[in-house]
C-alpha positions in Angstrom: -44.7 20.4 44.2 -44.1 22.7 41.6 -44.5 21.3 38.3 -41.9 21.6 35.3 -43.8 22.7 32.2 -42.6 26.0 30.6 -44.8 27.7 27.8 -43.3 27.9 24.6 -45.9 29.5 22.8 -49.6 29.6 21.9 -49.9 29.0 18.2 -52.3 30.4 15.3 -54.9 27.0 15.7 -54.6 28.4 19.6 -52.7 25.5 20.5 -50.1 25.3 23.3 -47.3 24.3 22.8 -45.2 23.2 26.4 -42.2 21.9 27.1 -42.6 19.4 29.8 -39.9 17.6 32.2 -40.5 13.5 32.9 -41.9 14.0 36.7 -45.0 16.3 34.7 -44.7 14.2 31.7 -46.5 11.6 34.3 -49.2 14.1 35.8 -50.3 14.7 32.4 -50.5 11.2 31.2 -52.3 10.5 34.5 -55.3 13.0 33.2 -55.3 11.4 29.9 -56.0 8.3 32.1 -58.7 9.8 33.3 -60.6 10.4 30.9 -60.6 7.1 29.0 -61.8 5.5 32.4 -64.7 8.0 32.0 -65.5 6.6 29.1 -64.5 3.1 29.7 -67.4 3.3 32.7 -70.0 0.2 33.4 -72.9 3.0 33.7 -72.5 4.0 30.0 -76.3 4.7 28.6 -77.2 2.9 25.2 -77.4 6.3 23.8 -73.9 7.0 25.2 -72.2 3.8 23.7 -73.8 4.3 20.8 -72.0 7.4 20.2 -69.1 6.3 21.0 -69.4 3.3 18.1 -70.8 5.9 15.6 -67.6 8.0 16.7 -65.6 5.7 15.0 -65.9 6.8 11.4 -64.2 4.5 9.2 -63.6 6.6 5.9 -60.6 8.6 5.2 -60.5 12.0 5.9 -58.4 14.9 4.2 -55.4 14.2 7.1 -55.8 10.4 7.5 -55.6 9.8 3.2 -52.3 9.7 3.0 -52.0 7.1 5.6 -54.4 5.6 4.1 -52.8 5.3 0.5 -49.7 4.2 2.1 -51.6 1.4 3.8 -53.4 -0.1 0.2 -49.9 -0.2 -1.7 -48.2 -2.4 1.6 -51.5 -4.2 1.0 -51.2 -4.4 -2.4 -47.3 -5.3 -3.0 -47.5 -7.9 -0.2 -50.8 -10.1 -1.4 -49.1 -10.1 -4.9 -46.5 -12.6 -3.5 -48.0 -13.8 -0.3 -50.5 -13.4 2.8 -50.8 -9.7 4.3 -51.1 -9.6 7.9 -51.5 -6.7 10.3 -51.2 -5.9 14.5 -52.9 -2.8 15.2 -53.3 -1.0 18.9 -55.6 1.3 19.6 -57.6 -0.9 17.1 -61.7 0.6 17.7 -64.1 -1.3 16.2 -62.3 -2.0 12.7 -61.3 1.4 11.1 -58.5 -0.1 9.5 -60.8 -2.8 8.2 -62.9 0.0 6.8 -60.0 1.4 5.4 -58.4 -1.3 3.5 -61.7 -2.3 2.1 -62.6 1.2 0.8 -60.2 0.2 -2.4 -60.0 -3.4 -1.8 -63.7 -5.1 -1.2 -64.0 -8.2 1.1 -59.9 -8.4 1.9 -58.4 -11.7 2.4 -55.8 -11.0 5.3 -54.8 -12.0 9.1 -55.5 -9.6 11.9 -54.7 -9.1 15.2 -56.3 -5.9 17.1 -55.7 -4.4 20.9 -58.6 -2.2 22.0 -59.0 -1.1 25.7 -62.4 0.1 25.3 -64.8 -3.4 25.6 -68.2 -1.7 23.6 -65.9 -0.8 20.8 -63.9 -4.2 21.2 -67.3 -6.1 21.2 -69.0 -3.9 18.1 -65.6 -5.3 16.2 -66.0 -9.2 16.7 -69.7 -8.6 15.6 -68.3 -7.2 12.3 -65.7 -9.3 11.9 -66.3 -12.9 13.2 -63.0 -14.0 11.6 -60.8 -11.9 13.3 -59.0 -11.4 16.4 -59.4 -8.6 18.9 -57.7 -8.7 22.3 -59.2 -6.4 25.2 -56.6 -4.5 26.1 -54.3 -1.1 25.7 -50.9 -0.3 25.1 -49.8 -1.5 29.1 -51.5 -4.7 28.0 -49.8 -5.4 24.5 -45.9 -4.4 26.0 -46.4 -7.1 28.4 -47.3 -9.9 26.4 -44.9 -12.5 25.7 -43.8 -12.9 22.0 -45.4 -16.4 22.5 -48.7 -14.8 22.6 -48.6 -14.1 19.3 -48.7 -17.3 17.1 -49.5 -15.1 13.9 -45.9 -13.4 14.0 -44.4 -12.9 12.4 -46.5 -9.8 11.0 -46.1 -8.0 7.9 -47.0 -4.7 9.4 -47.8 -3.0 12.6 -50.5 -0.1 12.6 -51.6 2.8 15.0 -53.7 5.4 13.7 -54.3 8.4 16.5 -52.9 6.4 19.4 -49.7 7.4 20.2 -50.1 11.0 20.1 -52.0 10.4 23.7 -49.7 8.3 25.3 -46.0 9.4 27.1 -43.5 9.0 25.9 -41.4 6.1 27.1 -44.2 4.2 26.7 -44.2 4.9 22.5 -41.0 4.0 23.1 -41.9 0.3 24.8 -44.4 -0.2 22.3 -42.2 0.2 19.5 -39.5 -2.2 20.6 -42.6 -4.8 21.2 -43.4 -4.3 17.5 -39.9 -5.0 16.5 -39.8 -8.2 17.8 -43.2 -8.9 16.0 -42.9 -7.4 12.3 -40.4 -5.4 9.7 -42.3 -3.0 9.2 -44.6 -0.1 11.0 -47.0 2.1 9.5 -48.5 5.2 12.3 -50.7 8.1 11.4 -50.1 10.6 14.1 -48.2 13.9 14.7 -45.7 14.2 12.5 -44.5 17.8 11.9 -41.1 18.9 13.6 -42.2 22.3 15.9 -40.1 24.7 15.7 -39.3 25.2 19.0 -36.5 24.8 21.5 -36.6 21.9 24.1 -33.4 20.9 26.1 -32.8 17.2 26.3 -34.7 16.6 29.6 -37.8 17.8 27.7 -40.3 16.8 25.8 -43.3 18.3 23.6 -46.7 18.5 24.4 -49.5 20.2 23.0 -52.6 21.4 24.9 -56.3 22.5 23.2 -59.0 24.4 25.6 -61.7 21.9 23.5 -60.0 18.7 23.3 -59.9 16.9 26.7 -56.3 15.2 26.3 -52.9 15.7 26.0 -51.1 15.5 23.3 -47.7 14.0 23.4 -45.4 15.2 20.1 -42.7 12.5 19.8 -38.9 12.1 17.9 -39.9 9.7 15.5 -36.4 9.8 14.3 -34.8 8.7 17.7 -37.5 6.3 18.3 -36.9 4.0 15.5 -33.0 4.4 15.6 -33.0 2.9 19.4 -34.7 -0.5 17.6 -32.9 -0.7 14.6 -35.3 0.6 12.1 -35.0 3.4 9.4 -37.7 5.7 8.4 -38.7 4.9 4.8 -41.2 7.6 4.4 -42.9 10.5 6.5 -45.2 13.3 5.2 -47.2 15.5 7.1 -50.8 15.6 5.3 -51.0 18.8 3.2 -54.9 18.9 2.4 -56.1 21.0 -0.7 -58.4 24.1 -0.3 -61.4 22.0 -1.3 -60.5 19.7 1.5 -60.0 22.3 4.0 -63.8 23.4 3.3 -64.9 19.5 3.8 -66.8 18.9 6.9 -64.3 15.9 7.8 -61.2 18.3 8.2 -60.2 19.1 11.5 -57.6 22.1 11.5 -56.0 21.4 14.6 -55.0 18.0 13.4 -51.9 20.6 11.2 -49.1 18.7 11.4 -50.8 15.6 11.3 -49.4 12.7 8.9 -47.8 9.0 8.6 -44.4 8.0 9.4 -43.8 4.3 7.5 -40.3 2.8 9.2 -38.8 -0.9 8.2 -36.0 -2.6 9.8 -32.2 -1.4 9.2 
């Protein structure tokens, strides 16, 4: 079976840039599969799941700081008048945690985590005694019932570096989940509109030689239209020169940013 992907281009960061029909949309998806099972094994070595943990930086870097900001004035404006609460996929072992304590020490706030991988999952309820972490990825959080989630309503929804991997319609499912849970979403992910052509049947993907994923580009736009939500605000991070030089700056992350979207 031939498969539809046609090259658009290969870009200065040598990135590729495809445009891919849905019946390949699912072969690729299927290899990003693949490799979190690999690294979702029983046979992991200490030293390997250490790695993994350690992996899981929890400071800012020069792309994820704007995010970041974002996140501590929701934060801010919302425990000025009431309890913060946040739903996060994708979750790790507390990032966001890390992250909201970096200007606020000790937070006082309800979470709710999903986080397929169980040494990362487990490293998190050793930090954070007093939170909740569900095993499980983004299959696992669409089907849950609204009733599983006592704590909703939320005040936000997170994902930081999760949806870029996963296919589109899924995004799509997972977004229309969150709307029944919260008013408001915050993602750090790829932002930037490519300029290239796709016909409607098509969607973006990008492809490194060193990264072992795909990397699904999505229509934020569309996305949060189909569920009744607006975009508030969407920047793509724009690093300075000093940044740029800083070992936590990863060029091929360009186009990389946050998309904050509340309800209509």
């Amino acid at each position: 079976m031939q498969i539809a992907i046609r090259n658009l281009k290969t870009d200065d960061l040598e990135r590729a840039h495809f445009a891919v029909e849905a019946e390949a949309i699912e072969t690729l998806y299927t290899h990003n599969l693949s490799f979190w099972s690999t690294r979702n094994r029983d046979d992991l070595s200490e030293g390997e799941k250490q790695t993994i943990i350690n992996d899981q930086n929890g400071a800012s870097t020069p792309q994820t700081c704007g995010a970041t900001d974002k996140l501590h004035k929701i934060y801010a404006e919302t425990t000025r008048h009431g309890e913060f609460s946040l739903l996060e996929i994708g979750a790790a072992n507390g990032t966001v945690m890390q992250r909201i304590g970096e200007k606020y020490p000790n937070p006082n706030f309800r979470y709710v985590g999903f986080e397929c991988l169980p040494i990362l999952a487990e490293d998190f309820r050793e930090k954070f005694p007093g939170q909740t972490m569900h095993l499980g990825d983004v299959d696992d959080f669409i089907a849950k019932e609204k009733s599983f989630f006592p704590e909703a309503p939320f005040t936000l929804f997170y994902a930081s570096v999760v949806f870029i991997m996963i296919k589109p319609d899924l995004v799509r499912k997972a977004l229309e989940k969150a709307a029944k849970l919260t008013d408001q979403i915050l993602i750090y992910d790829y932002v930037e509109r490519p300029d290239v052509e796709l016909d409607p049947s098509e969607s973006l993907v990008l492809h490194m030689t060193n990264r072992p994923v795909y990397w699904f580009i999505h229509a934020w736009e569309d996305y949060f239209s189909e569920i009744g939500f607006k975009i508030a605000d969407m920047k793509v991070a724009n690093p300075t020169d000093a940044e740029m030089r800083s070992p936590g700056y990863d060029p091929q992350l360009r186009g990389s940013g946050y998309v904050h979207a509340v309800r209509a």
